[in-house]
Backbone as numpy.savetxt, mean C-alpha at the origin, in Angstrom:
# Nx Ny Nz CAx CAy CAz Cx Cy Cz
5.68 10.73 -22.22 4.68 9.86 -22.84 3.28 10.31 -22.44
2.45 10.17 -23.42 1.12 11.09 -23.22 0.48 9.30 -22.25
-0.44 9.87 -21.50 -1.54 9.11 -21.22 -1.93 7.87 -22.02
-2.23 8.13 -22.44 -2.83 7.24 -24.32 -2.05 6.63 -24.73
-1.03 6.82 -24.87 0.01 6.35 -25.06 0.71 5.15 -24.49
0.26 5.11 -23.10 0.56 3.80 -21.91 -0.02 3.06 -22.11
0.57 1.85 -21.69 0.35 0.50 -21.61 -1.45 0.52 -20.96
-2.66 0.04 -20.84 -3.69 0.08 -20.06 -3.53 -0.13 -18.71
-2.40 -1.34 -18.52 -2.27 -1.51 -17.23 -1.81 -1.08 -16.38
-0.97 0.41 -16.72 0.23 1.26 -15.88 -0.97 2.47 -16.01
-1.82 2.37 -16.47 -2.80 3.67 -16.56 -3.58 3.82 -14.83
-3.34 4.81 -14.26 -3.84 4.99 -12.65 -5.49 4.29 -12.53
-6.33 4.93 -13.65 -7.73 4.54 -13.01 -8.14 3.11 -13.46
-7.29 2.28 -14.68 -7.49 1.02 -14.51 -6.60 0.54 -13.66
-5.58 1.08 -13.58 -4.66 -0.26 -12.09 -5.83 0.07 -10.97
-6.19 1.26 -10.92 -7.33 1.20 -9.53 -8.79 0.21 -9.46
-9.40 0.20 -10.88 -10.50 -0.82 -11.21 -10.27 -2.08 -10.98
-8.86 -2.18 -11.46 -8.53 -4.08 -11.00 -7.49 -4.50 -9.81
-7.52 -3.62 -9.07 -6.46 -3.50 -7.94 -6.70 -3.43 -6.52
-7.63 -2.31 -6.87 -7.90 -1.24 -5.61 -6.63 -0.36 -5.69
-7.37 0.57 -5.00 -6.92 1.72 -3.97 -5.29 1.69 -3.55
-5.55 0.79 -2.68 -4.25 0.31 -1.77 -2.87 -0.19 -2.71
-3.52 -0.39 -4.02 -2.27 -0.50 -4.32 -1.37 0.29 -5.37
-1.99 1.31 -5.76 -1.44 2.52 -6.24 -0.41 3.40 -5.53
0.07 3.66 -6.15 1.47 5.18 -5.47 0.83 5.47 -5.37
1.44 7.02 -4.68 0.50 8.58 -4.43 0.68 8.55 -5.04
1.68 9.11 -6.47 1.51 9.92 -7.53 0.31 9.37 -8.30
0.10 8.15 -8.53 -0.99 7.79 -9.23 -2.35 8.07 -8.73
-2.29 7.98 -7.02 -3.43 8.51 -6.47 -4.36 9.77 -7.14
-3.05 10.50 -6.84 -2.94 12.16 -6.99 -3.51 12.07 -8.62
-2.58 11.71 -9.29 -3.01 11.55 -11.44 -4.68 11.28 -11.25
-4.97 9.92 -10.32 -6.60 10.27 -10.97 -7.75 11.30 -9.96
-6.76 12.03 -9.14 -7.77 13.29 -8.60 -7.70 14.38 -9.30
-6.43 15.02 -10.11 -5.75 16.00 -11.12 -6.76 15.80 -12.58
-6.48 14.48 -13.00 -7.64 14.10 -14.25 -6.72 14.15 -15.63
-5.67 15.32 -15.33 -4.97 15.66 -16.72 -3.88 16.16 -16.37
-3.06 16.19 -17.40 -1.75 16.97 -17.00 -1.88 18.30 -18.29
-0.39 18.49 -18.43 -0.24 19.87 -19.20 0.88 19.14 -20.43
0.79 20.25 -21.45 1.70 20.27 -22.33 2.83 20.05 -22.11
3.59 18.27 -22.68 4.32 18.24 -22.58 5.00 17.43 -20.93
3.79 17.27 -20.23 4.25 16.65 -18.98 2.49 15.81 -18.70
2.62 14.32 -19.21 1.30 13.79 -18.43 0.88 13.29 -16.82
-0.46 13.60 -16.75 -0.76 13.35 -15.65 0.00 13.16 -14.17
0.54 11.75 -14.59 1.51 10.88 -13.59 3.14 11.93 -13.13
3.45 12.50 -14.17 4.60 13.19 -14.10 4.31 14.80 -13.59
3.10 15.15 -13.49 2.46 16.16 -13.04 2.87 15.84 -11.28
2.12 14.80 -10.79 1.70 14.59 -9.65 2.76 14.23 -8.93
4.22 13.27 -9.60 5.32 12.97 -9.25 6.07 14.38 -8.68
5.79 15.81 -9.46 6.31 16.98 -9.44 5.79 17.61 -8.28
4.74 17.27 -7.82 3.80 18.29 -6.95 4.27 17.68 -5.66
4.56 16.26 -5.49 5.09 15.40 -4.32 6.07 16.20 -4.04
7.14 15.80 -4.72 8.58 16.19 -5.07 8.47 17.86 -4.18
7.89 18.71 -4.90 7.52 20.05 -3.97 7.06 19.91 -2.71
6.19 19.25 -2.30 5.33 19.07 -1.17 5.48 17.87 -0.37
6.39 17.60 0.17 6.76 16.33 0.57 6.18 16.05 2.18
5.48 15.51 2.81 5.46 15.09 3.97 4.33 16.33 4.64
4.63 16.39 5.46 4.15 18.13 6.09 4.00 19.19 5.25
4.77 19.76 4.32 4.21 20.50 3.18 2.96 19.97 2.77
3.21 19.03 2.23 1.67 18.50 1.57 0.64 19.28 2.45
0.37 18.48 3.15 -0.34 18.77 4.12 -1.09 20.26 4.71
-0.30 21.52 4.91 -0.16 22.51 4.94 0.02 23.35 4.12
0.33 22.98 2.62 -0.15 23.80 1.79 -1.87 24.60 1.37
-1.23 25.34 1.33 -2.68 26.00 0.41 -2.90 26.02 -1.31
-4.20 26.41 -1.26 -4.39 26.46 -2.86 -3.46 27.55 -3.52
-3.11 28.59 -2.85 -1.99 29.70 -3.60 -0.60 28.40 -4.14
-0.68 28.19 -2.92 1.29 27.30 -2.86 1.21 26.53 -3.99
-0.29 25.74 -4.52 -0.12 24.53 -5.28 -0.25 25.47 -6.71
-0.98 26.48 -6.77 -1.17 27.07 -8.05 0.32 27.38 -8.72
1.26 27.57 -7.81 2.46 28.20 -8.30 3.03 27.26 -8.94
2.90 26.25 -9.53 3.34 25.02 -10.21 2.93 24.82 -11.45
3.89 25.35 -12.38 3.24 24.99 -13.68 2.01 24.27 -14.14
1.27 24.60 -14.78 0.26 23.04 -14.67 -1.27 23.09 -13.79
-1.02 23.87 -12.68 -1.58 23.28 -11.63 -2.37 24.53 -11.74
-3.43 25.10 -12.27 -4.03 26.48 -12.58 -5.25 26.09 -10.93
-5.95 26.97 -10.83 -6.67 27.49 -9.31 -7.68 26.21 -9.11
-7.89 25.73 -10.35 -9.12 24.59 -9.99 -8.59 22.98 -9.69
-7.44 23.24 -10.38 -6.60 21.60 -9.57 -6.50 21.52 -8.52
-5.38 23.42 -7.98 -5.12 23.57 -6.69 -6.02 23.32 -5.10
-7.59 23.70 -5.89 -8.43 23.90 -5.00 -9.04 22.29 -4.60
-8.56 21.25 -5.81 -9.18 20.01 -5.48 -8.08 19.49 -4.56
-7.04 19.87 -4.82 -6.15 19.27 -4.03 -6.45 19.42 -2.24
-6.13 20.63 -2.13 -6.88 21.31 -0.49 -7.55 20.67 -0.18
-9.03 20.73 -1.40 -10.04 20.11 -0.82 -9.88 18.62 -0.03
-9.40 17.92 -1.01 -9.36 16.45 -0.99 -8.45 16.32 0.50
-7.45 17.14 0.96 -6.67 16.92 2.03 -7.37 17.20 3.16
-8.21 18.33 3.25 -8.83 18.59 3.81 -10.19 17.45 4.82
-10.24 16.99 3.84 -11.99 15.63 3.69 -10.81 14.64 4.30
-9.78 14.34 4.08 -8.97 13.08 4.48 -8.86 13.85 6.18
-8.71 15.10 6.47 -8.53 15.05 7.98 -9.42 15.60 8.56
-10.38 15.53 7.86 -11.68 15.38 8.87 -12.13 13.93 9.01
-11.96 13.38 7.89 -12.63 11.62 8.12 -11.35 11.07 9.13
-10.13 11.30 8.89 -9.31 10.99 10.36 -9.50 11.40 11.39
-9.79 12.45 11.91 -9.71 13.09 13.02 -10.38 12.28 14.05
-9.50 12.00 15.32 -9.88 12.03 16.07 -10.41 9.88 16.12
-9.50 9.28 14.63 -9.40 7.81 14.46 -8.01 7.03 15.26
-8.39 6.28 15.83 -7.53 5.54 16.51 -6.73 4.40 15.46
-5.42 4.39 15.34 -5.14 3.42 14.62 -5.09 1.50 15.40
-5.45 1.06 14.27 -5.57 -0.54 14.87 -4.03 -1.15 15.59
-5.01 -1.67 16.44 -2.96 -2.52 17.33 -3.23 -3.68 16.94
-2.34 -4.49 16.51 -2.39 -5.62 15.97 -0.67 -5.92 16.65
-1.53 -7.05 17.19 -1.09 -8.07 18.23 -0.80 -9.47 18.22
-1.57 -10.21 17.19 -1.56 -11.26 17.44 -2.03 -11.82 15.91
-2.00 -13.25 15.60 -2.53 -13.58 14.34 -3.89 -13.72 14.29
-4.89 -13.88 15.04 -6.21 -13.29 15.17 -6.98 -11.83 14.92
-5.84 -11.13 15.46 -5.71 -9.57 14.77 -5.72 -9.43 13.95
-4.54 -9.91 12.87 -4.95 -10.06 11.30 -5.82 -10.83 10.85
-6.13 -11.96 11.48 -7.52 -12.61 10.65 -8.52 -12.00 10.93
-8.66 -11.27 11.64 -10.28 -10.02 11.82 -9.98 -8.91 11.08
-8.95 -8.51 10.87 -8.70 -7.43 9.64 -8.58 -7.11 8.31
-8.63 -8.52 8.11 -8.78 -9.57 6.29 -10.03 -10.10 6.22
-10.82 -9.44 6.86 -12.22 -9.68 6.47 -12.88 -9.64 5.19
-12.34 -8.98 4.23 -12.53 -8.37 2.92 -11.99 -9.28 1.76
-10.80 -10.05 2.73 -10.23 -11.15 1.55 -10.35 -12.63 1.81
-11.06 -12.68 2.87 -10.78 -14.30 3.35 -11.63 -15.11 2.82
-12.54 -14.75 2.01 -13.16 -15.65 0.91 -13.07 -15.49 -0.56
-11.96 -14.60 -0.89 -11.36 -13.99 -2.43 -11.15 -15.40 -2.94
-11.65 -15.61 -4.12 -10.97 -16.81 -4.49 -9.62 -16.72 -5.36
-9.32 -15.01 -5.29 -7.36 -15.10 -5.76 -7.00 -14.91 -4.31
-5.62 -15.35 -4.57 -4.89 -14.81 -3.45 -3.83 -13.35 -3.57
-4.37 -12.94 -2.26 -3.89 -11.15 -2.55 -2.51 -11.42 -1.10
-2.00 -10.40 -1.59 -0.45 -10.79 -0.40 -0.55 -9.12 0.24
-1.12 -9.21 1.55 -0.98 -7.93 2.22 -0.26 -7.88 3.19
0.22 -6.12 3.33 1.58 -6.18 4.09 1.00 -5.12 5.33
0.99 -5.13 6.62 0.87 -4.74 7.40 1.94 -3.43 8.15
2.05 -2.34 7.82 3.41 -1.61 8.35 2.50 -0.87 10.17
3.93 -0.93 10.50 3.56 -1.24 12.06 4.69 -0.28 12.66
3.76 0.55 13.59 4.88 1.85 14.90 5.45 0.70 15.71
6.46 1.34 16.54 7.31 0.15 17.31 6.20 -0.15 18.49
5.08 0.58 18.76 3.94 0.25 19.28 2.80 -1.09 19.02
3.29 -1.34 17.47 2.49 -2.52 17.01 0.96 -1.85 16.67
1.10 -0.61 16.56 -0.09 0.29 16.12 0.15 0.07 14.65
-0.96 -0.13 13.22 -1.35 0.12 11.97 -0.74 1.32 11.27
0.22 1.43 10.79 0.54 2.88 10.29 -0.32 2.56 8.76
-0.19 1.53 8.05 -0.78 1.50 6.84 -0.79 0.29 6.44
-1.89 -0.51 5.22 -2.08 -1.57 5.35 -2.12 -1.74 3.29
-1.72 -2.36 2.75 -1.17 -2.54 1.44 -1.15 -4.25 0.62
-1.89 -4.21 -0.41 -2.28 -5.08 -1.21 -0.80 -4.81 -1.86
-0.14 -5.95 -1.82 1.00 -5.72 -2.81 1.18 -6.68 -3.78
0.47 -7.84 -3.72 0.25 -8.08 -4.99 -1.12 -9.37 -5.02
-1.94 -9.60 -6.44 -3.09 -10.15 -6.42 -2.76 -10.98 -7.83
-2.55 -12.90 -7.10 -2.69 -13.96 -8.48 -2.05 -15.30 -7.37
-1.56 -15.74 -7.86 -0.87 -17.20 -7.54 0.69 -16.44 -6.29
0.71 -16.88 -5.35 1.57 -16.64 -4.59 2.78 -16.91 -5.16
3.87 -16.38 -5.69 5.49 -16.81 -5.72 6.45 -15.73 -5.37
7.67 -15.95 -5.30 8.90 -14.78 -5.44 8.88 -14.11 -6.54
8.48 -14.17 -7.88 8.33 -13.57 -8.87 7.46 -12.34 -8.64
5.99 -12.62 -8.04 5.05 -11.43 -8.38 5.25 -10.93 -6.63
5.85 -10.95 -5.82 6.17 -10.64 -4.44 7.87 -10.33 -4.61
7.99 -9.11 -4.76 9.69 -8.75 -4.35 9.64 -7.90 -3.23
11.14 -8.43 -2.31 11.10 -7.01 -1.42 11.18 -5.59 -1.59
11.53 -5.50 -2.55 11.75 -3.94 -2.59 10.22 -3.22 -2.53
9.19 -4.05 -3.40 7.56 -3.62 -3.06 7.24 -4.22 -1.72
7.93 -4.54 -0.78 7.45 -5.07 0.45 7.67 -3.74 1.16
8.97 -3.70 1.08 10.07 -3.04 2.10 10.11 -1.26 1.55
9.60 -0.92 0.57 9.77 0.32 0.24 8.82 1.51 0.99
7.57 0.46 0.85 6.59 1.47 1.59 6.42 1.45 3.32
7.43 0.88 3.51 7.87 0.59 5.03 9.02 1.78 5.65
9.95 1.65 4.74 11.10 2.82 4.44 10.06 4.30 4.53
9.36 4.53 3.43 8.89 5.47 3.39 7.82 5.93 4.64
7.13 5.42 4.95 6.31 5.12 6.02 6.70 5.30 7.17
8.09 4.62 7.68 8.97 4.79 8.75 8.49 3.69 9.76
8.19 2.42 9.15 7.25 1.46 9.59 8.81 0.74 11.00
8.20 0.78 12.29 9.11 0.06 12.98 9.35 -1.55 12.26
8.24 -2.12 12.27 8.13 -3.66 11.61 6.91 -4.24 11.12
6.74 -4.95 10.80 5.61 -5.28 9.41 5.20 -6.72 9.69
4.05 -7.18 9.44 3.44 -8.67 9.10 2.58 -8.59 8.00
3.15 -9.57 7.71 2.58 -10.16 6.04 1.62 -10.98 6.49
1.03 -11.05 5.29 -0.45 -11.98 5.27 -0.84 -12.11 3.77
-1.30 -13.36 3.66 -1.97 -14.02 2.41 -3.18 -15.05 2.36
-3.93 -14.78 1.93 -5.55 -15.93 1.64 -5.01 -16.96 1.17
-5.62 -18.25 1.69 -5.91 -19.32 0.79 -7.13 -19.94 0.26
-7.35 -19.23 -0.97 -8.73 -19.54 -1.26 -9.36 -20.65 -0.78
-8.91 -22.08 -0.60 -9.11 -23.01 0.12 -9.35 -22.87 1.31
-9.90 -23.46 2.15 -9.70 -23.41 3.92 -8.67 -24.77 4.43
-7.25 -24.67 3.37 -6.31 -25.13 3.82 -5.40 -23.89 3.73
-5.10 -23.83 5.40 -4.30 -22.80 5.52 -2.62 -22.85 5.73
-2.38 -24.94 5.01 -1.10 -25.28 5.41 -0.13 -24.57 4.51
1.01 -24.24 4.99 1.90 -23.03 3.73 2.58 -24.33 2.58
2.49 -23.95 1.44 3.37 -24.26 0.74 4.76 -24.06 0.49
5.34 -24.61 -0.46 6.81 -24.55 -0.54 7.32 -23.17 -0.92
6.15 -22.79 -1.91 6.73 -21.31 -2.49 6.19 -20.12 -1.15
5.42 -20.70 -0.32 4.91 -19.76 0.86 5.92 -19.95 1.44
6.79 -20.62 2.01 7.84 -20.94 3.03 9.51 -20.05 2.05
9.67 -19.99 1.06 10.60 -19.84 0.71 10.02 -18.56 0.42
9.31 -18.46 -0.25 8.96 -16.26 0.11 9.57 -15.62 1.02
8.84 -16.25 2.33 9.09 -15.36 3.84 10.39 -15.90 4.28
10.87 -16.65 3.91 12.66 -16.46 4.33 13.17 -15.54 3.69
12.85 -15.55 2.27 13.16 -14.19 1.43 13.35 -12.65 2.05
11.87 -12.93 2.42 11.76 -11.26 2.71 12.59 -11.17 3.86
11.80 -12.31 5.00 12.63 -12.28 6.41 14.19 -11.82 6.20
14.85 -12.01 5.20 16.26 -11.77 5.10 16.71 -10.27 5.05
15.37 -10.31 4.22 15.62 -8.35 3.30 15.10 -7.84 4.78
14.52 -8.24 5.52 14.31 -7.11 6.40 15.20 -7.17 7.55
16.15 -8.12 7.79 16.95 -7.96 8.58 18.38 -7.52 7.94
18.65 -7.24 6.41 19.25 -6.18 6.30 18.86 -4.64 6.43
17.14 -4.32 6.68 17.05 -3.19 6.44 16.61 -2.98 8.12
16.80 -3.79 9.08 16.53 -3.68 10.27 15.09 -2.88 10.59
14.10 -3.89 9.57 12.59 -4.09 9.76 12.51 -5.47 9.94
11.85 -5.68 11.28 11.43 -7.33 11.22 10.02 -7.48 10.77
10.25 -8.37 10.50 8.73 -9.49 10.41 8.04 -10.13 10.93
7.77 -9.46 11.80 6.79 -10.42 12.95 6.19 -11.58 13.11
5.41 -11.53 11.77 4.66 -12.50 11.79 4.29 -13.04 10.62
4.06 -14.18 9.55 3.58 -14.34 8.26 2.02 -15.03 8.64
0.89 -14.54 8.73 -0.17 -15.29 8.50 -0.88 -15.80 7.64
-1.29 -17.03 8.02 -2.03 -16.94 5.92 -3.70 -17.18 6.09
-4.71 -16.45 5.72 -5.97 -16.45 6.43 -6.70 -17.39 5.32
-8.16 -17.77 6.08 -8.73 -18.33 5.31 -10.22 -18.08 5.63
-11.81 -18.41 5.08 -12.57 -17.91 5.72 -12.69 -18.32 7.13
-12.82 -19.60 7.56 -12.60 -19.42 8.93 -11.46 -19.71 9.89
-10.34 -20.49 9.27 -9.23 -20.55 10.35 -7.73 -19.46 9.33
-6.83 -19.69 10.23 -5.93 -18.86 10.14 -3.85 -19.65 10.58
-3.45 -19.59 10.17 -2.07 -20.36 10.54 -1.02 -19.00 10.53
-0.66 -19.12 11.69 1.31 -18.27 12.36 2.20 -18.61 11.78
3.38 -18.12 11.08 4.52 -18.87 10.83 5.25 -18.72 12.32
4.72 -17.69 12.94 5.78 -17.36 13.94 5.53 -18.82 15.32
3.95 -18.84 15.46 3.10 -19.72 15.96 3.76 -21.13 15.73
4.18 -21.67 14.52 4.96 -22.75 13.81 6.03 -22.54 13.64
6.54 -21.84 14.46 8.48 -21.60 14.58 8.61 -21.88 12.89
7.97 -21.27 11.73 8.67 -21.44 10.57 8.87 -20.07 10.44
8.90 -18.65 11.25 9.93 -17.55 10.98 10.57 -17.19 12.34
């Protein structure tokens, strides 16, 4: 399916305009640094291919030769690619990842959402250190089990190699008491992750100035 062809909302640089960042795949990442794909394979299915080759440490250590050798991928993609990996480990280098400890930890780290007037559901993936491996908007509207599944909880945890994870959600209000569909979520997930032997530390739900534990409230 060409580009054009997609739905607007599965298109990489509008899910990024109304989303952010954080909540795109790589491959989609990758689709709006690429710009285009080739005959017969768009964008998204370009970038799915280049993963697929370059997985983990490859990525990483490739050069512009390695990426050119990919259908598609002629010297000036290759070279954005490098580039772009390149700029990501220099702006890392030498960054400490956040330890998050406590539900105060996450309410100083939701600084960005604690006066959103939607509510965004972010997932915290965590080394068995309780160090930040990565931090993920997984979904933005009215809190329920419908627009929150585990498999978008728990996938980028899997992949990640996340020891265990805390969730967190705004209440546009500065009532930070959980609701019914907040309480029956996190048993949800709480379940899925003790089949996938990822716990859940903690469910917080922030607000601009106070903050509520489920763990704090023995409700996980």
């Amino acid at each position: 399916m060409k580009m054009k062809d997609m739905p607007r909302v599965e298109r990489p640089r509008e899910k990024l305009a109304k989303y952010g960042a954080e909540r795109l795949q790589d491959a989609e990442l990758l689709a709006i640094l690429l710009g285009s794909g080739v005959r017969g394979m768009n964008v998204v299915e370009l970038s799915k291919k280049i993963l697929r080759n370059f997985s983990g440490a490859k990525l990483q250590n490739a050069s512009a030769g390695d990426f050119a050798k990919i259908h598609g991928l002629g010297s000036v993609k290759a070279s954005q690619i490098v580039a772009s990996l390149e700029l990501s480990r220099r702006l890392l280098k030498g960054k400490k990842a956040a330890l998050i400890l406590s539900p105060g930890d996450v309410w100083n780290e939701l600084k960005d959402i604690r006066n959103c007037k939607k509510e965004y559901f972010i997932v915290f993936y965590l080394d068995a250190r309780n160090q930040e491996i990565k931090r993920e908007i997984v979904s933005v509207g009215t809190l329920n089990a419908s627009l929150v599944h585990p498999r978008e909880v728990f996938e980028p945890a899997v992949r990640n190699l996340a020891a265990q994870i805390i969730i967190a959600h705004n209440h546009p209000s500065d009532n930070t008491d959980p609701s019914e569909e907040d309480i029956i979520l996190t048993n949800r997930l709480a379940e899925a992750g003790r089949i996938l032997d990822i716990e859940i530390l903690d469910h917080v739900i922030v607000s601009q100035s106070v903050f509520l534990s489920f763990k704090e409230k023995k409700l996980l």
